[in-house]
C-alpha positions in Angstrom: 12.4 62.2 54.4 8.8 61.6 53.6 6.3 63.9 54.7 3.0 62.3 56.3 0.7 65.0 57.2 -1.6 63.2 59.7 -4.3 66.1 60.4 -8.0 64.1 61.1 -6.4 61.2 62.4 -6.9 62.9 65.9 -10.5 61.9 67.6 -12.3 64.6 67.9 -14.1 63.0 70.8 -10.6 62.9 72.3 -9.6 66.7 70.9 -12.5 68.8 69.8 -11.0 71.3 67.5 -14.8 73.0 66.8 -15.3 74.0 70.3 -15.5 77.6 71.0 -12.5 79.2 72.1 -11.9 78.1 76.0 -10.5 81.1 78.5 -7.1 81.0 79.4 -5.4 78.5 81.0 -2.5 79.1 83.4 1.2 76.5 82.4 3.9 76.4 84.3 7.8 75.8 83.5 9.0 73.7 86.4 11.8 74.4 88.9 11.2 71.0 90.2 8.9 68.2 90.5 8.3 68.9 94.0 4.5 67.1 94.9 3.6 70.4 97.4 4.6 72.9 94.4 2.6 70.8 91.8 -0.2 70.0 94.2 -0.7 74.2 94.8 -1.1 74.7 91.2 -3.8 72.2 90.9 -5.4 73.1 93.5 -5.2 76.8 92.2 -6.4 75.6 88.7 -9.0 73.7 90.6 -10.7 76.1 92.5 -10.5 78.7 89.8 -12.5 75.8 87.7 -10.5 76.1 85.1 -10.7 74.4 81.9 -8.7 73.6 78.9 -5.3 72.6 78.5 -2.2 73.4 80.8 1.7 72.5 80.2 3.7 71.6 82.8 7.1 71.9 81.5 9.9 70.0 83.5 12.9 71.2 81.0 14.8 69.3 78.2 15.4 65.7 77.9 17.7 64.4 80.6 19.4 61.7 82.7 21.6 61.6 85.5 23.2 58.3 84.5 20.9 55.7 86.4 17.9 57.3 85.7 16.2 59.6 82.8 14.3 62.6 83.1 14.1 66.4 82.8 16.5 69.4 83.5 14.4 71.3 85.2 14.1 74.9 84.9 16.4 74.8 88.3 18.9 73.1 86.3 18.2 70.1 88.3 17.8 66.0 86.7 14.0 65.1 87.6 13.5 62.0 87.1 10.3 60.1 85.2 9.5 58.8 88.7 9.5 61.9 90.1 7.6 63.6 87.4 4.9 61.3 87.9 4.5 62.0 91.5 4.3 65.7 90.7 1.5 65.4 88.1 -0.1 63.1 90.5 -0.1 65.3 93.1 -1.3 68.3 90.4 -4.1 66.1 89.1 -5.5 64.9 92.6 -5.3 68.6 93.9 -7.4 69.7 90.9 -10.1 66.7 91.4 -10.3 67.6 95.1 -10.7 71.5 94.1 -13.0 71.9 90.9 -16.0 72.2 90.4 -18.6 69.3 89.3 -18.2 68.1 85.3 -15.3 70.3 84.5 -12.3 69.1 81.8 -8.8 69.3 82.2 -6.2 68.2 79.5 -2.3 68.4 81.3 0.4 68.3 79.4 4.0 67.1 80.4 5.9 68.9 78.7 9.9 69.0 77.6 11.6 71.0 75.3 14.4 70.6 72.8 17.0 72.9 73.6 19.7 70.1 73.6 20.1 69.7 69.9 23.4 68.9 67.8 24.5 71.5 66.2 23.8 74.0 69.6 25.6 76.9 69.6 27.1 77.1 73.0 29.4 80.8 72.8 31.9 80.4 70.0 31.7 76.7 69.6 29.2 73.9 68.8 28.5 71.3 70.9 25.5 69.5 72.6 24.8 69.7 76.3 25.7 67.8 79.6 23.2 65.2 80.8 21.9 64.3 77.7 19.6 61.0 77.6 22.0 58.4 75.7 18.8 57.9 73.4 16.5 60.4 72.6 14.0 57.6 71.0 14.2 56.2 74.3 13.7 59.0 76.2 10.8 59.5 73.5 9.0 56.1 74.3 10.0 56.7 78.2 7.8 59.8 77.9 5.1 58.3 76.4 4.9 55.2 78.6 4.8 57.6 81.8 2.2 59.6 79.9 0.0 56.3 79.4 0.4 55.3 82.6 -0.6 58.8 84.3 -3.7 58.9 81.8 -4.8 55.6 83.1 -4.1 56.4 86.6 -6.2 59.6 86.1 -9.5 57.8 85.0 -8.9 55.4 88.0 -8.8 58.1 90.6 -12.6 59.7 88.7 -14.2 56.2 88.5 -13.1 55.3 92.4 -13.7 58.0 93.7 -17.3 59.2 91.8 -15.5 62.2 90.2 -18.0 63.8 87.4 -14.8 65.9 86.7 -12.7 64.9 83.5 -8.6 64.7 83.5 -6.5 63.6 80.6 -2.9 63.4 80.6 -0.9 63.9 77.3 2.6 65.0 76.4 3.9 68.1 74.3 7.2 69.8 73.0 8.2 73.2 73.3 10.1 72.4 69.8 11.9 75.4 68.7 14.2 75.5 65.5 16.6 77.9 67.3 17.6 74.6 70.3 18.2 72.2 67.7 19.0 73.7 64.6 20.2 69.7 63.5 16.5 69.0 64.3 17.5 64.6 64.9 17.1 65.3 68.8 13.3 67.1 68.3 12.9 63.9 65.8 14.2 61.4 67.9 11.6 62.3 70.8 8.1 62.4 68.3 9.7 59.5 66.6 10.1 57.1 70.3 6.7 58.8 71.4 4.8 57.6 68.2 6.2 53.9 68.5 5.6 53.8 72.2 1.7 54.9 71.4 1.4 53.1 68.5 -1.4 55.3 67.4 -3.0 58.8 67.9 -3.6 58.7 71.8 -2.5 59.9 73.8 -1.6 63.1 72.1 2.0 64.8 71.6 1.4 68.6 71.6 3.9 70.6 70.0 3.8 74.1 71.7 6.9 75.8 69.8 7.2 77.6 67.6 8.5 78.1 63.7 11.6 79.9 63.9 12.1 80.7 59.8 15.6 79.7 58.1 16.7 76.7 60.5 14.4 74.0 59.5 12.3 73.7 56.4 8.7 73.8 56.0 8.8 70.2 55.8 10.7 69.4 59.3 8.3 72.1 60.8 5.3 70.0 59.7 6.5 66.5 60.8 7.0 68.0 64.3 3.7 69.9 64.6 1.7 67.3 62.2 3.8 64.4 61.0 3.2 61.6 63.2 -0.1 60.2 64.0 0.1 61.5 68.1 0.8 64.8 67.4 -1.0 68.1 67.4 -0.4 71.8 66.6 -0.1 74.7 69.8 2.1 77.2 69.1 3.3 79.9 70.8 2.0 82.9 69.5 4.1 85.7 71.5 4.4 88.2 68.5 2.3 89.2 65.6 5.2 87.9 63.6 4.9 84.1 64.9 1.6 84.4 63.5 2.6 85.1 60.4 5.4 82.9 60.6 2.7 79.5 61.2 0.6 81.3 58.9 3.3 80.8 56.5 3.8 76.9 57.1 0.0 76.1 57.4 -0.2 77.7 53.4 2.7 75.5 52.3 0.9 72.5 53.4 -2.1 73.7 51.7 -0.2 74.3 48.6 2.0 71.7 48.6 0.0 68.7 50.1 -3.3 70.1 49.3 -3.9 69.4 54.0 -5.7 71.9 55.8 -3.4 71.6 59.2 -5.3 72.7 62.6 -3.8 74.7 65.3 -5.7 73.2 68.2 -4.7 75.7 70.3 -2.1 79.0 71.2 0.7 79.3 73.5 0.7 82.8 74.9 3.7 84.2 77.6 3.2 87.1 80.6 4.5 90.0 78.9 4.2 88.8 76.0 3.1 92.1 72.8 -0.1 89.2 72.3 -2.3 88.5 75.0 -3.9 85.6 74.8 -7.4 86.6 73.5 -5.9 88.6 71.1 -3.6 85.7 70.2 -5.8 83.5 69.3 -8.5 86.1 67.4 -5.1 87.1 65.3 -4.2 83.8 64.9 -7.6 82.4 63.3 -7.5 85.9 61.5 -4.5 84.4 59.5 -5.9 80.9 59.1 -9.2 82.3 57.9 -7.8 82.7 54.7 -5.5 79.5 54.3 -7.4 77.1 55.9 -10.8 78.3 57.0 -9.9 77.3 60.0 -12.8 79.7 62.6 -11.8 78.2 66.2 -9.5 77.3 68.3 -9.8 74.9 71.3 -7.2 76.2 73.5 -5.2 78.9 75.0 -3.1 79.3 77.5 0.0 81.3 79.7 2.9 79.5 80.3 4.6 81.2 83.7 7.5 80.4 86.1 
């Protein structure tokens, strides 16, 4: 495999990785793509004026056979269709509840804990409802991503909104779900070809579980193709270290100061999210000079 670190080919009129560090966003893994649900959260992120970047995480790559989707965190297919009308309904709530000239970057999120290779008890096996292509599913994702982001700056220009929203895609790509890492591939691969460039984004919001996949197979998912970009989670003080880790090796190997756009935080979690992302730039300082960080945010059920 050849390694393309593709760090700077992000605008930074499209992601600002010098701005200050924003408050804390609230994501959400989804029990369903249910419009009233979705539509409540934006209108809670809305008249909170929130700002940033939110997930919405509808599950792992699915399809019930006629359609593809998400497993949602109800164990339920949701399909693309009905993924759009959710976000849809999340990013008209929020335009109808914020305040004047606020930004909003949400993110439809998946995750890759389908992989080959999954343990599953004593045996190894993949899971049921798997997409029958996970390039596929990867340019399916994309296309619905283009489509909402186009649909989003429709709905500000008609309607006289001064309020921004962007809608992008992103991975909660952990080692640990696909520990034969083609699935997590498969998906930034189909995304890239779909975009055919660096917008919209992919954001990788996983993490960098150490012994599973190299340094290199960590970098093409948070930096190899030209869509994506770096949020990790950051629960522990270890994960820290950990990206800390593969940020150096790409120094030292490819001579590429990577950038962690943003941190990935959990309710609970030993590192809230302020502290998260002052420990975080703490570590980078050193490797990358890296001295911001554009987003952070808590991902909840």
């Amino acid at each position: 495999m050849t390694l393309v670190l593709t760090s700077g080919l992000i605008p930074l009129t499209s992601v600002d990785a010098s701005a200050s560090v924003a408050m804390p966003t609230t994501s959400y893994y989804e029990t369903s793509a249910s419009t009233a649900v979705l539509g409540s959260q934006g209108q809670t992120a809305g008249r909170s004026g929130m700002q940033g970047l939110v997930v919405l995480d509808f599950g792992r790559p699915a399809s019930d056979g006629t359609s593809d989707g998400t497993l949602d965190f109800s164990h339920n297919v949701a399909s693309f269709a009905e993924i759009t009308a959710g976000v849809e309904s999340y990013v008209t709530a929020y335009y109808d509840s914020a305040p004047a000239s606020t930004r909003l970057d949400v993110v439809v999120g998946t995750n890759d804990s389908c992989g080959v290779n999954q343990p599953c008890g004593s045996v190894v096996c993949g899971c049921p409802d798997e997409p029958s292509s996970y390039i596929t599913w990867g340019q399916e994702l994309a296309s619905t991503v283009e489509q909402l982001n186009a649909w989003s700056a429709r709905v500000a220009s008609s309607n006289g909104f001064t309020d921004t929203v962007h809608v992008w895609a992103g991975d909660d790509a952990e080692p640990a779900f696909d520990p034969g890492f083609d699935n997590t591939r498969y998906v930034m691969q189909g995304y890239a070809q779909e975009v055919g460039g660096s917008y919209p984004p992919m954001v990788d919001y996983g993490s960098a579980d150490p012994g599973i996949w190299t340094n290199d197979e960590l970098l093409q998912i948070a930096n190899g193709f030209s869509p994506n970009v770096a949020m990790p989670e950051m629960y522990t003080p270890g994960q820290v270290s950990e990206w800390a880790s593969v940020l150096s090796y790409a120094k030292t190997h490819y001579g590429e100061d990577v950038t962690l756009f943003g941190v990935m935080t959990v309710a609970a979690s030993t590192e809230a999210p302020q502290n998260a992302a002052a420990d975080t730039l703490a570590a980078l300082a050193p490797v990358t000079g890296q001295s911001s960080i554009r987003w952070v945010s808590t991902i909840t059920h």
